[in-house]
C-alpha positions as CSV (number, residue, x, y, z in Angstrom):
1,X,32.6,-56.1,33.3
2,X,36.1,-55.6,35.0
3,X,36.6,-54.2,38.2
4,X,38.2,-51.2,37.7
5,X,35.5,-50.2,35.3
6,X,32.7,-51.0,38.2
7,X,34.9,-49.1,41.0
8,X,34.7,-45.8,38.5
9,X,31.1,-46.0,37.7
10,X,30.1,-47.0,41.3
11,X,32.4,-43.4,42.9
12,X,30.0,-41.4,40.3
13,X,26.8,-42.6,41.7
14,X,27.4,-42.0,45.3
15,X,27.9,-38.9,47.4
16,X,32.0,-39.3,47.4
17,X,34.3,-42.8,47.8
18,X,32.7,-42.8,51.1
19,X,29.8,-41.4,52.8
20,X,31.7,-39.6,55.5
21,X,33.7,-37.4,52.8
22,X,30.1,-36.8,50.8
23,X,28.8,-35.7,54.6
24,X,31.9,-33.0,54.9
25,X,31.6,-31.4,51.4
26,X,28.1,-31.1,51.7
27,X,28.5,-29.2,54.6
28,X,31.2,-27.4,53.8
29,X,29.0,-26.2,51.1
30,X,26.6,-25.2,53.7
31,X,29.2,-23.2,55.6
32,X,30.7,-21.6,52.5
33,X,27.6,-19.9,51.5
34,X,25.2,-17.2,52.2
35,X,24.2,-18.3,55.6
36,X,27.7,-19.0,56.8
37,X,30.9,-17.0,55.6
38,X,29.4,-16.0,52.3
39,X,32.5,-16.7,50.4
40,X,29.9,-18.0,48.0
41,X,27.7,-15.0,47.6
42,X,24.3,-15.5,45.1
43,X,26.0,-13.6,42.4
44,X,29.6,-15.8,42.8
45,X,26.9,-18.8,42.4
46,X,25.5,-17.4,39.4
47,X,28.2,-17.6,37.9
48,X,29.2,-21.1,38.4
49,X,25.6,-22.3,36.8
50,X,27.0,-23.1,33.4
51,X,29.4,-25.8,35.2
52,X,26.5,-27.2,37.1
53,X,24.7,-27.5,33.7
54,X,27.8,-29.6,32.4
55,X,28.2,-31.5,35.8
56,X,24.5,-32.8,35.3
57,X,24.9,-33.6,31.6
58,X,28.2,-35.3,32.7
59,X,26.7,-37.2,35.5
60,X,23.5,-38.0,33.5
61,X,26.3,-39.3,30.4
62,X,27.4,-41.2,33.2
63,X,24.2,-43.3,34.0
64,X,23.4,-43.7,30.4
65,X,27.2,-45.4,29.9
66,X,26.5,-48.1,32.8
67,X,23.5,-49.3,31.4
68,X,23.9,-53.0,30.2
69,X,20.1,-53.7,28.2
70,X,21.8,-56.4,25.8
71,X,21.8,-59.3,28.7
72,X,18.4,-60.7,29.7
73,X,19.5,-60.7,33.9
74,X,20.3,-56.8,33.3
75,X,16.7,-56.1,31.9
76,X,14.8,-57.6,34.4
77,X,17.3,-56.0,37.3
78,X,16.3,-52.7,35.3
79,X,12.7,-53.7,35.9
80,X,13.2,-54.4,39.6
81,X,15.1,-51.4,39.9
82,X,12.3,-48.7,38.2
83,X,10.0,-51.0,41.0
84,X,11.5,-49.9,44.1
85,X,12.6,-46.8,42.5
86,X,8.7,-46.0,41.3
87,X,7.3,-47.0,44.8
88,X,10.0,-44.8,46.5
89,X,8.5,-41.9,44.5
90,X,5.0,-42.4,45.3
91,X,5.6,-43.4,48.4
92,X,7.4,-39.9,49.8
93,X,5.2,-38.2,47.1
94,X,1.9,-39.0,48.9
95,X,3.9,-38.1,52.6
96,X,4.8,-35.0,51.4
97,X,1.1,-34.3,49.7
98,X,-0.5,-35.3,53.5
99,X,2.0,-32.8,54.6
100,X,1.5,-29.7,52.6
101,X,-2.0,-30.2,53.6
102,X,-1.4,-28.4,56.7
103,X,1.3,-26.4,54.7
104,X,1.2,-23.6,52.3
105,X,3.4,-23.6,49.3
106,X,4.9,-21.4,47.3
107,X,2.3,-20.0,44.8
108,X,4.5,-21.0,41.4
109,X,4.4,-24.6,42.5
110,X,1.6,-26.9,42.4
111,X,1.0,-29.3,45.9
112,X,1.4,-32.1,43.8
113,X,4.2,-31.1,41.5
114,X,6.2,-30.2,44.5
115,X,5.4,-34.2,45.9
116,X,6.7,-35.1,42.6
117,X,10.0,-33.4,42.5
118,X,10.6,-34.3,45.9
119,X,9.5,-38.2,45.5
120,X,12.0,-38.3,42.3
121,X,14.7,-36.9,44.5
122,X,14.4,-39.9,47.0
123,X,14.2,-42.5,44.8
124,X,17.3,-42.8,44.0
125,X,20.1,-44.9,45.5
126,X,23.9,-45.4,45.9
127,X,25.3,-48.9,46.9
128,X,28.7,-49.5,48.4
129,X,31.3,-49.3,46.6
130,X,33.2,-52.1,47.7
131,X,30.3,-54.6,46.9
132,X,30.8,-54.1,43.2
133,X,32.9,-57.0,42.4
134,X,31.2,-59.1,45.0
135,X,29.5,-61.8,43.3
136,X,27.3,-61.8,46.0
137,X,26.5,-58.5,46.6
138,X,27.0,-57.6,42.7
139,X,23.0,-57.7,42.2
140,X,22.1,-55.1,44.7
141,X,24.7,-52.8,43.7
142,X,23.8,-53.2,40.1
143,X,19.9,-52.3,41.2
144,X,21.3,-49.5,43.0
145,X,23.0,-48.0,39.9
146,X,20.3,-48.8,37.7
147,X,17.2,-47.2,39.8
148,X,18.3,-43.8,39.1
149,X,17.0,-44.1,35.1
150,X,13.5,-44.1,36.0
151,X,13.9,-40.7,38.5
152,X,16.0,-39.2,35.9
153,X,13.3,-39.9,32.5
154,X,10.3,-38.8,34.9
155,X,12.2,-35.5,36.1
156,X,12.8,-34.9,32.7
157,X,9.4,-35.1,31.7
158,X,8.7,-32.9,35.1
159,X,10.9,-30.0,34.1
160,X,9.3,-29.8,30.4
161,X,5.7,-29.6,32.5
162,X,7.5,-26.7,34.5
163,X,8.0,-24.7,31.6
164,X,4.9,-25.8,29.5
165,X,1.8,-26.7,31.5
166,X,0.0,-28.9,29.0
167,X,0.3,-32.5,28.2
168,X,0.9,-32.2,24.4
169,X,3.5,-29.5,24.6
170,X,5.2,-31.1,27.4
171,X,5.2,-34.3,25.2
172,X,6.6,-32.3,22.1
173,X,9.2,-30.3,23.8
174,X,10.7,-33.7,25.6
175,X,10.6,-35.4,22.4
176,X,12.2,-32.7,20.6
177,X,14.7,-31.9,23.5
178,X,15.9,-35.8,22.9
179,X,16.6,-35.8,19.4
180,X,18.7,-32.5,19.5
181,X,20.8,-34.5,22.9
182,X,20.8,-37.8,20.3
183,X,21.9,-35.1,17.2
184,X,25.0,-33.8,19.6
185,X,25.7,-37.4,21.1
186,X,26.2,-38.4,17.0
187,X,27.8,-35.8,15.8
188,X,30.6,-36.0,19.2
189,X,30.8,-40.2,18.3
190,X,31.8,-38.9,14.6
191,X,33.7,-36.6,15.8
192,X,35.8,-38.6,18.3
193,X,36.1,-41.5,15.3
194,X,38.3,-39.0,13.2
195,X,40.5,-38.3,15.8
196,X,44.1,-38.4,15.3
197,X,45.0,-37.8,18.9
198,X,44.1,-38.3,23.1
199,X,44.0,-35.0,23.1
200,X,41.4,-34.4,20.3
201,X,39.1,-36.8,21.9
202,X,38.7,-35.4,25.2
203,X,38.2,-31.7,23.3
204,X,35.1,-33.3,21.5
205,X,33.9,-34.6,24.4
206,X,34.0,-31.9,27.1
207,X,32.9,-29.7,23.8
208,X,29.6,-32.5,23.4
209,X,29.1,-32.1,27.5
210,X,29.0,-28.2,27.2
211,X,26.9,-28.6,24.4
212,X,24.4,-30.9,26.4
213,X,24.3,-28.8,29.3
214,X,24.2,-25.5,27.8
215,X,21.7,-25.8,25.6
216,X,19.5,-27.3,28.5
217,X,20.2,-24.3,30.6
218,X,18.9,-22.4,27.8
219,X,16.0,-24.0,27.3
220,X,15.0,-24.7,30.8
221,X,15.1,-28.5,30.2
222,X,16.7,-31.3,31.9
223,X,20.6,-31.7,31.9
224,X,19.9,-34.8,33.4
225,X,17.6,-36.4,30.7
226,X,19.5,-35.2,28.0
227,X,23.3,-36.6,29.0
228,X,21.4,-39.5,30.2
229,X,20.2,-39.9,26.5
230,X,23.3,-39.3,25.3
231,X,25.5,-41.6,27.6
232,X,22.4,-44.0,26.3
233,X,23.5,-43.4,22.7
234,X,27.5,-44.0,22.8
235,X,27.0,-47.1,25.3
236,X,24.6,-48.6,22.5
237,X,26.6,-47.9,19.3
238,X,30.2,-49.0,21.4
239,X,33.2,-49.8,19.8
240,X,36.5,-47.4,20.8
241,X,34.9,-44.3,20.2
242,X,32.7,-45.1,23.2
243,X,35.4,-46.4,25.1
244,X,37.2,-43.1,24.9
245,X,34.3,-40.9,25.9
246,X,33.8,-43.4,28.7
247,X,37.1,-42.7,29.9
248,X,37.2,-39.0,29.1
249,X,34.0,-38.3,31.0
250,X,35.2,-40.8,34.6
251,X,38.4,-38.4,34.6
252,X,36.0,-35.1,35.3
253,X,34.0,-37.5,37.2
254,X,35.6,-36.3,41.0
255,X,35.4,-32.6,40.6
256,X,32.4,-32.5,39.0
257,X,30.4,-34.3,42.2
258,X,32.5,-32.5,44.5
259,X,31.3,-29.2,42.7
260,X,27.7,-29.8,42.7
261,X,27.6,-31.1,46.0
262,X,29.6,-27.9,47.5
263,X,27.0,-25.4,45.4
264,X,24.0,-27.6,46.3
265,X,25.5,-27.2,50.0
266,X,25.7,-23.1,49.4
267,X,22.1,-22.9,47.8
268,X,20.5,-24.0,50.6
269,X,17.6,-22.1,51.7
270,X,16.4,-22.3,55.7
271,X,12.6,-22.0,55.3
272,X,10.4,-22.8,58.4
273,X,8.7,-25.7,56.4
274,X,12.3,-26.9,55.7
275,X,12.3,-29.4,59.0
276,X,8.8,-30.7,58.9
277,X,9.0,-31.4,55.5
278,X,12.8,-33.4,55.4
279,X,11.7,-35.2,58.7
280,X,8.9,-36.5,56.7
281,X,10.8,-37.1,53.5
282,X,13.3,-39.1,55.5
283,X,11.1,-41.4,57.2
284,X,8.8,-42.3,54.0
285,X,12.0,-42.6,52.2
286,X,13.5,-45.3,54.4
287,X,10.3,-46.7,54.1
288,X,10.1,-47.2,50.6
289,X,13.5,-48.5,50.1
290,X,12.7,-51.2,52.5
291,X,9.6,-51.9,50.8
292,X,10.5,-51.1,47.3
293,X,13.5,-53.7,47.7
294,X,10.9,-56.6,48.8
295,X,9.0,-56.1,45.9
296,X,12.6,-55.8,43.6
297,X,13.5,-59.5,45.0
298,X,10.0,-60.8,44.1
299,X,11.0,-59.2,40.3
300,X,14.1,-61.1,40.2
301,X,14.1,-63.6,43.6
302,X,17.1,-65.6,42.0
303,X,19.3,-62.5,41.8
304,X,18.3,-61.3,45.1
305,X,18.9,-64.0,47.7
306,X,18.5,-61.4,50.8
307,X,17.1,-58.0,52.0
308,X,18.2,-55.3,50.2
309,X,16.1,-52.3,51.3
310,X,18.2,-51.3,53.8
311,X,21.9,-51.5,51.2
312,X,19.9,-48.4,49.3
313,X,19.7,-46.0,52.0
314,X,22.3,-43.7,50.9
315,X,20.8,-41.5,48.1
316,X,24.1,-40.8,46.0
317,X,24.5,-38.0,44.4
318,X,21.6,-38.2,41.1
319,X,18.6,-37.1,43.9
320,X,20.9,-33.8,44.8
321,X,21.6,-33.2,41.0
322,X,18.1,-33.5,40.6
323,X,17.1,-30.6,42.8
324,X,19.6,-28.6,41.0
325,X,18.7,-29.0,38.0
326,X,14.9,-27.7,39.3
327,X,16.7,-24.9,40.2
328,X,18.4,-24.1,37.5
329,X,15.0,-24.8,35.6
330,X,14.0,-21.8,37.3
331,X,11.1,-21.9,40.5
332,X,11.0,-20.3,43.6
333,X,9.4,-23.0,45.2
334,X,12.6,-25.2,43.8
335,X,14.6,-23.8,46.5
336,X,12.3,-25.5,49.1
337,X,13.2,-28.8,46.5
338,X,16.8,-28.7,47.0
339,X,16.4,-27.6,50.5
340,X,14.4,-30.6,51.9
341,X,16.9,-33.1,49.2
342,X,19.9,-31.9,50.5
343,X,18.9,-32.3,54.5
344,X,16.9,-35.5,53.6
345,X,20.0,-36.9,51.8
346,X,22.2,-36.0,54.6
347,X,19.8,-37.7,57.0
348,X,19.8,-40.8,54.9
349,X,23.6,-40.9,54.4
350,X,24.1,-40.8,58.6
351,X,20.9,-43.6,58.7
352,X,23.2,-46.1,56.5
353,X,26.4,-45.4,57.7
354,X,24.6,-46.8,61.4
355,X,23.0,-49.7,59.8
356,X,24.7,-52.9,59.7
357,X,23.9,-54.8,56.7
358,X,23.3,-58.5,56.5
359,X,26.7,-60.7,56.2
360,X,27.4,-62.8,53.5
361,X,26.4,-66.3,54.3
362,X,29.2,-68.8,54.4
């Protein structure tokens, strides 16, 4: 893997190039919206939702591109990865539970489903971008990229239990909500094949992207999952075809994180739960990336050589796409989601631009 292709993938997974720029557009989000100068107003935001549908089918293409299953190190740095990612989840699921028991929630979200969307949103991690091409740090950053699959299949299968309520429907819907994202994903890889021109190519693939996303607006489904299943698709089948949606898709990369992160800034919601609860998603979370990345270097102890917990503080940009897409799914209580997300994630980035990681050994 080349290191321009590693520098791309690694700017889409974290907040911005660098943490401090993520920091400023978050909270210039903040400031733009309705509880600072209202320049974005609810209804201006309703308008924008179709491009947050296509920025989180775009981002989710995105972590379905960088996977790498075909090498027997990549698999078992997958595994490690879904570890820490997994514990993460529980971890800051079961904090939140223990504090929603002094808490009531909104009635339209379960205890436990709101422990689950919030433990999804803090499992994911961001790595620095300059470690990419760092043999030495190349492991950790790869297990950062690669823990956000896990988060973004179970908040798929989350979303669907939104809308459905029962096991067998929510099953039948995610299935079904696949193989229409796999139907799109073929028919944009045939599509770009028998094109003539650039210019063709990138039509069929924002066209495939609007596709994704619109029709999991429409059905209340997860943009995420379903570019993820799609990125999952063209990386498998390759040849140029893939290599021109790859490079189609990195060029909307930039504006695309800088617009969800602006709207996820504007949408947030000041509750009087908001502080107890992010204070107490930011503590387990640092928590379980310490502990989750133990456990990853007992998965893969030759890959791992030294502590990683503490390289996957910053929560990139997948956990804040995540809590928009639950609000786009359509939940009062997901405001409270992307509330706590988007102050836990700001916490998180300040924690690990403090924290001095471990120097390479000479």
């Amino acid at each position: 893997m080349d290191q321009p292709w590693t520098f791309d993938r690694r700017l889409a997974l974290g907040l911005l190039p660098t943490p401090a720029l993520g920091l400023f557009v978050l909270l210039l989000g903040v400031a733009l919206g309705p509880h600072g100068l209202r320049l974005l107003t609810p209804s201006v935001l309703s308008y924008l939702d179709p491009a947050v549908s296509v920025a989180l089918a775009a981002l989710g293409v995105l972590v379905g591109l960088g996977l790498e299953v075909r090498r027997p190190q990549e698999r078992r740095l997958l595994g490690a990865a879904s570890l820490e990612a997994g514990f993460t989840m529980l971890l800051v699921g079961a904090g939140t539970l223990l504090m929603l028991s002094f808490w009531s929630v909104p009635a339209d979200l379960a205890p436990w489903l709101l422990a689950l969307m919030l433990g999804i949103c803090a499992s994911t991690s961001a790595t620095p971008v300059t470690s990419a091409s760092d043999q030495y740090w190349a492991p950790a950053t790869r297990l950062g990229d690669l823990d956000d699959v896990l988060p973004i299949v179970i908040g798929g299968v989350a979303l669907t239990w939104m809308r459905e309520g029962a096991v067998g429907a929510t099953a039948s819907l995610t299935v079904q909500a696949s193989v229409v994202a796999l139907v799109m994903a073929l028919a944009a890889w045939l599509l770009v094949t028998q094109a003539s021109s650039d210019s063709e190519r990138r039509v069929f693939t924002l066209g495939s992207l609007l596709l994704l996303g619109g029709a999991a607006e429409y059905l209340s489904l997860s943009a995420l999952l379903a570019g993820f299943v799609a990125g999952a698709f063209w990386n498998g089948v390759g040849g140029p075809a893939c290599e021109h949606i790859r490079r189609d898709v990195h060029h909307l990369q930039h504006p695309l994180v800088v617009l969800l992160l602006v709207i996820a800034g504007a949408r947030v919601s000041f509750t009087p739960m908001l502080l107890g609860l992010a204070v107490v998603y930011l503590v387990f979370r640092i928590a379980g990336k310490v502990v989750g990345g133990r456990l990853a270097r007992r998965v893969v102890p030759s890959d791992l050589s030294f502590p990683v917990g503490l390289g996957l503080m910053s929560p990139g940009i997948v956990g804040i796409a995540f809590a928009l897409n639950v609000l786009e799914a359509g939940s009062d209580g997901a405001t409270l989601v992307l509330a706590v997300a988007v102050a836990g994630s700001l916490g998180s980035e300040v924690l690990a631009l403090l924290v001095r990681l471990p120097e390479r050994p000479a």
